[in-house]
GUKOLNU-409549 format. One record per residue (C-alpha): residue number from 0; residue in one letter; x, y, z. Coordinates in pm, 1 decimal. Example, Ala and Ser with C-alpha at 12.3 -4.5 7.8 and 13.67 -1.06 7.14 Angstrom:
<selos>
    n  res        px        py        pz
    0    A    1230.0    -450.0     780.0
    1    S    1367.0    -106.0     714.0
</selos>
This chain:
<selos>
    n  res        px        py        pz
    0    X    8686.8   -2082.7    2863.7
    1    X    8717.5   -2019.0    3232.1
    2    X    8512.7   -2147.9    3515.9
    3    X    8331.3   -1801.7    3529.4
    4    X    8224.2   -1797.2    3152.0
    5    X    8130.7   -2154.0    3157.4
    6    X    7884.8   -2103.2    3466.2
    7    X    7726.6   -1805.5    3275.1
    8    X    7666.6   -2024.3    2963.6
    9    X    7540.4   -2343.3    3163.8
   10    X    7264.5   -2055.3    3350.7
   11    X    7202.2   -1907.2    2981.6
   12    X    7133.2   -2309.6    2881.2
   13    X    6918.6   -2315.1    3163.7
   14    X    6664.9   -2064.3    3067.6
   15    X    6373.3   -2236.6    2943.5
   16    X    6317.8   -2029.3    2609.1
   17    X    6669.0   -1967.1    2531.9
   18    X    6735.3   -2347.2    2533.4
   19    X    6426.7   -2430.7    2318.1
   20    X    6550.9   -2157.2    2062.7
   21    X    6937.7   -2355.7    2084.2
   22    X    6738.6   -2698.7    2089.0
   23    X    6515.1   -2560.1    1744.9
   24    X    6826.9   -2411.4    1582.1
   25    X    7028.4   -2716.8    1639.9
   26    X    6811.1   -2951.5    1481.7
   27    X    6732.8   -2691.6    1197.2
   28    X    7110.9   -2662.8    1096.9
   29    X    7175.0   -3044.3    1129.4
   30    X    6843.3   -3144.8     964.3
   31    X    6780.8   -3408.5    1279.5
   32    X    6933.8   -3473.7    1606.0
   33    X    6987.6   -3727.6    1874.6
   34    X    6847.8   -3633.7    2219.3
   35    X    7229.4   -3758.9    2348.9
   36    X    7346.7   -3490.1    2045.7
   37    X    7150.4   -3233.6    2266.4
   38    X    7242.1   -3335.9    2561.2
   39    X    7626.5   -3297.0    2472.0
   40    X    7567.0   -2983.2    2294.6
   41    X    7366.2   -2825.9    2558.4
   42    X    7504.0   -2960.9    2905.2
   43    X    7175.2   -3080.7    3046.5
   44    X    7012.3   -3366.3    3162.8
   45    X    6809.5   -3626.9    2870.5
   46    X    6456.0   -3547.4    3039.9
   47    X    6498.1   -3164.1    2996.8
   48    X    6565.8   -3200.1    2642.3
   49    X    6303.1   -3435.2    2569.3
   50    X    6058.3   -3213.2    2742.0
   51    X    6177.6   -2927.8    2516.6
   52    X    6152.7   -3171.3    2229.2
   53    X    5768.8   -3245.2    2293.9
   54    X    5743.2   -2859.8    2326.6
   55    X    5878.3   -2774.5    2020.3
   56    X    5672.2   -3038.7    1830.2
   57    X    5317.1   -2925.0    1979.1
   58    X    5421.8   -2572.3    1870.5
   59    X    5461.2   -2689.8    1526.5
   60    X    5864.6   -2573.9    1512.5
   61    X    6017.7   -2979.1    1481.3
   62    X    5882.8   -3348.0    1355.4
   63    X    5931.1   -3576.4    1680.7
   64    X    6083.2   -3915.8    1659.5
   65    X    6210.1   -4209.2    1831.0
   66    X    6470.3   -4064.4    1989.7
   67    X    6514.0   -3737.4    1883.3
   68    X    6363.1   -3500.3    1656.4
   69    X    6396.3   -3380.1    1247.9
   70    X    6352.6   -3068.5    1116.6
   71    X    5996.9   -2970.1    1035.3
   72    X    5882.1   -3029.8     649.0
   73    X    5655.4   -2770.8     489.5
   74    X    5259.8   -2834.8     576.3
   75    X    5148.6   -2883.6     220.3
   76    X    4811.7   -3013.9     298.8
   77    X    4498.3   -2980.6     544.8
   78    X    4351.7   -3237.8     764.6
   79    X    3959.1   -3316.8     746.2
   80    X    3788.3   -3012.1     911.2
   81    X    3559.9   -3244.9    1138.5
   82    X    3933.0   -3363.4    1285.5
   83    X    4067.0   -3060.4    1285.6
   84    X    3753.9   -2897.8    1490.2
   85    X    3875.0   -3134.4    1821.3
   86    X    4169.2   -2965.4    1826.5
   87    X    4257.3   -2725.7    2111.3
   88    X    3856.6   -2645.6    2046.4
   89    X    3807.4   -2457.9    2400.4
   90    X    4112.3   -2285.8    2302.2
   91    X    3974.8   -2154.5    1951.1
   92    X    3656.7   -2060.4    2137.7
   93    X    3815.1   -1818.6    2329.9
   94    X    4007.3   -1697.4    2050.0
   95    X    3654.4   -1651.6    1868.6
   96    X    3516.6   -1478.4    2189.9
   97    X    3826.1   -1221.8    2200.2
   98    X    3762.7   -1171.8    1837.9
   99    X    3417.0   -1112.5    1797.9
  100    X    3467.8    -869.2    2082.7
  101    X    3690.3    -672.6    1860.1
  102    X    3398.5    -632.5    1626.3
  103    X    3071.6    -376.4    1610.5
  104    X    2746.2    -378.3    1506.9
  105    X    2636.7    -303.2    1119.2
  106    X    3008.7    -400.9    1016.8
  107    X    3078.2    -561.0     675.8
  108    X    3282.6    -854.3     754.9
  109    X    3475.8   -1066.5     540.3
  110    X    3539.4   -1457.2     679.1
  111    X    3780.1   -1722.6     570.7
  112    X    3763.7   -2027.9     621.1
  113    X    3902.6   -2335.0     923.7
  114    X    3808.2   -2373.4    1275.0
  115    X    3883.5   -2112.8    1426.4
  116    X    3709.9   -1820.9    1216.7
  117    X    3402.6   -2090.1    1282.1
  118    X    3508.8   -2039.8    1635.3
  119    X    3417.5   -1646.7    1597.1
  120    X    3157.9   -1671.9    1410.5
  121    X    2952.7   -1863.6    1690.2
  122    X    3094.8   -1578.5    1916.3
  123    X    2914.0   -1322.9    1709.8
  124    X    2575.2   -1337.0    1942.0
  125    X    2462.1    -995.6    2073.7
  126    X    2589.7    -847.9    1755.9
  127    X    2318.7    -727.8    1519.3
  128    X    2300.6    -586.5    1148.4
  129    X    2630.1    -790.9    1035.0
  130    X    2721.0    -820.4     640.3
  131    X    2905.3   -1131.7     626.4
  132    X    3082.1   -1227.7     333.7
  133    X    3243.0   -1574.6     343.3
  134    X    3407.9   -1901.4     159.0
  135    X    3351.1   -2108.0     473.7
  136    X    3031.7   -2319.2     423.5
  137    X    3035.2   -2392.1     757.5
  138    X    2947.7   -2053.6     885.8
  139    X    2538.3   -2075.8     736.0
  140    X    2454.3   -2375.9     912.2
  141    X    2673.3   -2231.1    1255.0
  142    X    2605.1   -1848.5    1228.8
  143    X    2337.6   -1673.9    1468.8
  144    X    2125.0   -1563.5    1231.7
  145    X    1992.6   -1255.5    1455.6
  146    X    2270.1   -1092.4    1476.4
  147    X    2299.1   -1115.7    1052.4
  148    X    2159.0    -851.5     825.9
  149    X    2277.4    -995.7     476.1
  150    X    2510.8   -1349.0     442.4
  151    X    2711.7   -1364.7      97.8
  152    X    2874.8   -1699.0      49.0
  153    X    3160.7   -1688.9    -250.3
  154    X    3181.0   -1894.9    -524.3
  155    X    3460.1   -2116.2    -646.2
  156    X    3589.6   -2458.5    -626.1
  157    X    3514.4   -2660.4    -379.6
  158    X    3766.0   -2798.9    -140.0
  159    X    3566.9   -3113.6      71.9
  160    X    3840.8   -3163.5     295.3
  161    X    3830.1   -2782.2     413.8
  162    X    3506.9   -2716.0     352.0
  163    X    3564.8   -2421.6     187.8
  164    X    3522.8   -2272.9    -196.4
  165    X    3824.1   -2119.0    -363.0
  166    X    3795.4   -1817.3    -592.7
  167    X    3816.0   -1522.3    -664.7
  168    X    3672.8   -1253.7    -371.4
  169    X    3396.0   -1087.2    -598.9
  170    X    3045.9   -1176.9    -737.5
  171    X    2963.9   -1197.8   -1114.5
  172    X    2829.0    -868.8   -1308.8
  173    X    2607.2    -784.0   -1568.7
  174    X    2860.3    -931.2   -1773.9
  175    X    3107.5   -1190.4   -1832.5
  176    X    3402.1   -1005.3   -1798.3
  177    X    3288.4    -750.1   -1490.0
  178    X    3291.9    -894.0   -1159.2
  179    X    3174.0    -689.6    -859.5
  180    X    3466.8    -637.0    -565.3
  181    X    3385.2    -677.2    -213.9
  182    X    3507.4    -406.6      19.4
  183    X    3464.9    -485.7     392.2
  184    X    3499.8    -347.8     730.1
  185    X    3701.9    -588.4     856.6
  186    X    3849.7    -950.5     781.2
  187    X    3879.7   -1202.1    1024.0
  188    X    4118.9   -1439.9     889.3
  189    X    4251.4   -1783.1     994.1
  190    X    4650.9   -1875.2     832.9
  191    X    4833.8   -2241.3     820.8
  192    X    5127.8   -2063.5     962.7
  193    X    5259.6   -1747.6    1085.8
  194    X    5658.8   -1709.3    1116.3
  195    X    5940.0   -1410.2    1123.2
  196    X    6077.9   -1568.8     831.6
  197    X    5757.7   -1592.7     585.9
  198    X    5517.9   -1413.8     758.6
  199    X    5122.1   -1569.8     693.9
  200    X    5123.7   -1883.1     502.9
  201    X    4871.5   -2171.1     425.0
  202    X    4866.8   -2500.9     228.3
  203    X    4722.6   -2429.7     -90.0
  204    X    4861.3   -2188.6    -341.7
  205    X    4504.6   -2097.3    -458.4
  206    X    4330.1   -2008.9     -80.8
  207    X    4716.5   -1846.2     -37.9
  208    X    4596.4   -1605.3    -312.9
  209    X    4174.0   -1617.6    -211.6
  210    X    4279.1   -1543.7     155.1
  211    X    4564.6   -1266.0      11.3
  212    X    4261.2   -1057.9    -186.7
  213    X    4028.3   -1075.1     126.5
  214    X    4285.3    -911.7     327.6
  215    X    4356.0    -642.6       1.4
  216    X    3944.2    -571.7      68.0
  217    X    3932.7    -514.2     405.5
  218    X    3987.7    -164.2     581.6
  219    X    4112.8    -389.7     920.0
  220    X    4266.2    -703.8     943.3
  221    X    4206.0    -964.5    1263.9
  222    X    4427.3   -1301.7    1220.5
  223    X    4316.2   -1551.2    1416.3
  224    X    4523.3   -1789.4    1533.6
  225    X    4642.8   -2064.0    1788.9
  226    X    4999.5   -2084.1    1950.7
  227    X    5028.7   -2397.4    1761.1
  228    X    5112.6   -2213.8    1451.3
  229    X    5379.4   -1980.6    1582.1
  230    X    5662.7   -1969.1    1335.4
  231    X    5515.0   -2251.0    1151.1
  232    X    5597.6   -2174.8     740.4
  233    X    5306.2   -2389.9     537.1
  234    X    5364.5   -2437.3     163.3
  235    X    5178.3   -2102.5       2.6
  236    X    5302.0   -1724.7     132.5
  237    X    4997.5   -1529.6     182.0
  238    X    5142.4   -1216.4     298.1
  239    X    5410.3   -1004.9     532.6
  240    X    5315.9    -985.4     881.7
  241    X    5241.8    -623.8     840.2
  242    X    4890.6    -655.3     617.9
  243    X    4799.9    -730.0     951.7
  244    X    4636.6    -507.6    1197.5
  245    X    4592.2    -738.8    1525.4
  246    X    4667.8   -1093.7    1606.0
  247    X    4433.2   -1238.8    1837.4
  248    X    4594.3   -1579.6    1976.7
  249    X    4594.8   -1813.2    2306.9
  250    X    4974.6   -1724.3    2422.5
  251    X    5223.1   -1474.3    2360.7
  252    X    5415.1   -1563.2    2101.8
  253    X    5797.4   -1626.7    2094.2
  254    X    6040.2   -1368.8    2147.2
  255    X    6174.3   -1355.2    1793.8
  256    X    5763.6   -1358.6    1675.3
  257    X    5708.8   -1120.8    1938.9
  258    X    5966.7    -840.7    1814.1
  259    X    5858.1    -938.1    1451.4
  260    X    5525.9    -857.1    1459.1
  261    X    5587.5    -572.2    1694.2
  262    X    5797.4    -429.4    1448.4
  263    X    5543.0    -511.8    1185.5
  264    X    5280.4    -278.5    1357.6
  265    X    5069.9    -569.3    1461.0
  266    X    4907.9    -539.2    1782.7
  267    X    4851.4    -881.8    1966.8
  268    X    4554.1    -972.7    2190.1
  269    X    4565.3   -1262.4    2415.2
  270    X    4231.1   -1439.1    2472.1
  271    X    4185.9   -1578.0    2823.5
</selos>
């Protein structure tokens, strides 16, 4: 390699989000690495790679540790919503704001559950004559109830730590074996994880499948979600990135995301 080529790679090395992506793939490949591994590999100094390091790991993409990083594991399970609301909450309200902004009045709207579809809902003021149908049992005690015409809460198992009830995205019928479908305007739904790779994911097979029938029963779907769960893969595949209709998020999303979901049709909104 001459001292031309060289100088091109060390400035390539040097941008910011090509580095991360190196940095990411690295440890992916390897399983774990060293931050003096990364420093060889990448020609730069040990605080730049442990500030891409602590990037990385608040974007969800690698497991920090003493000294280096691992590759991320699968998120197989939730944390207690009441923790889960302090996180990034100004962020998810303005995520809820750009959402509800995205709906209209007299709208049938079908809501999942987590904190930042909560986030919406309390957005939803000035709106009037909604049909909400949801599995979050936060949303009766939260929701504005002038700007509701009917609230439908779905049945199920319960799941405390969520707060949410799992089942099937219907009502019961005049019999046993006839359940009444739900057809919405719109579904406002909140993932465990949206990647290239896997497209929407979450941590329970059973919401995986709830959250997959919501989106089947909606003419429009709005994800909702936080940087923090950019190319993030949880343990259940909900769907392909293109059952979605618009991503509303804090941040544009990484390049590789970016062309993904561009490709997918999905148009993304960035609250702020």
């Amino acid at each position: 390699m001459d001292n031309r080529t060289a100088s091109v790679d060390l400035q390539r090395h040097r941008l910011p989000a090509t580095r991360r992506a190196q940095v990411a793939a690295f440890v992916e490949e390897h399983g774990a690495a060293s931050v003096s591994d990364l420093v060889d590999v990448l020609g730069v100094s040990a605080d730049t790679i442990r500030r891409d390091l602590d990037e990385l790991t608040h974007k969800g993409l690698l497991e920090r540790t003493h000294g280096g990083a691992t590759r991320r594991t699968l998120a197989r399970s939730d944390r207690p919503f009441d923790s889960r609301l302090l996180d990034q909450w100004q962020t998810k309200e303005r995520i809820g704001v750009a959402a509800a902004g995205l709906l209209e009045d007299s709208q049938t709207v079908l809501i999942n559950g987590g904190t930042t579809t909560l986030a919406t809902v309390r957005a939803l003021r000035g709106l009037r004559d909604l049909t909400i149908v949801t599995n979050n049992l936060r949303i009766p005690a939260e929701i504005d109830t002038a700007c509701v015409r009917e609230l439908y809460l779905l049945g199920g198992n319960c799941r405390f730590a969520s707060l949410v009830t799992v089942g099937p995205v219907e009502f019961p019928g005049v019999s046993p074996n006839h359940g009444h479908k739900v057809m919405a305007d719109v579904a406002v739904v909140g993932v465990g994880g949206i990647s290239t790779r896997n497209g929407l994911s979450t941590t329970n097979l059973y919401e995986a499948r709830m959250i997959l029938e919501m989106i089947d029963s909606a003419a429009t779907i709005v994800l909702v979600v936080d940087s923090s769960k950019f190319e993030r893969n949880a343990f259940a595949q909900i769907a392909e990135l293109d059952r979605a209709d618009i991503l509303v998020t804090d941040s544009e999303p990484p390049a590789e995301l970016a062309q993904a979901l561009k490709g997918a049709g999905v148009d993304v909104v960035i609250a702020g």
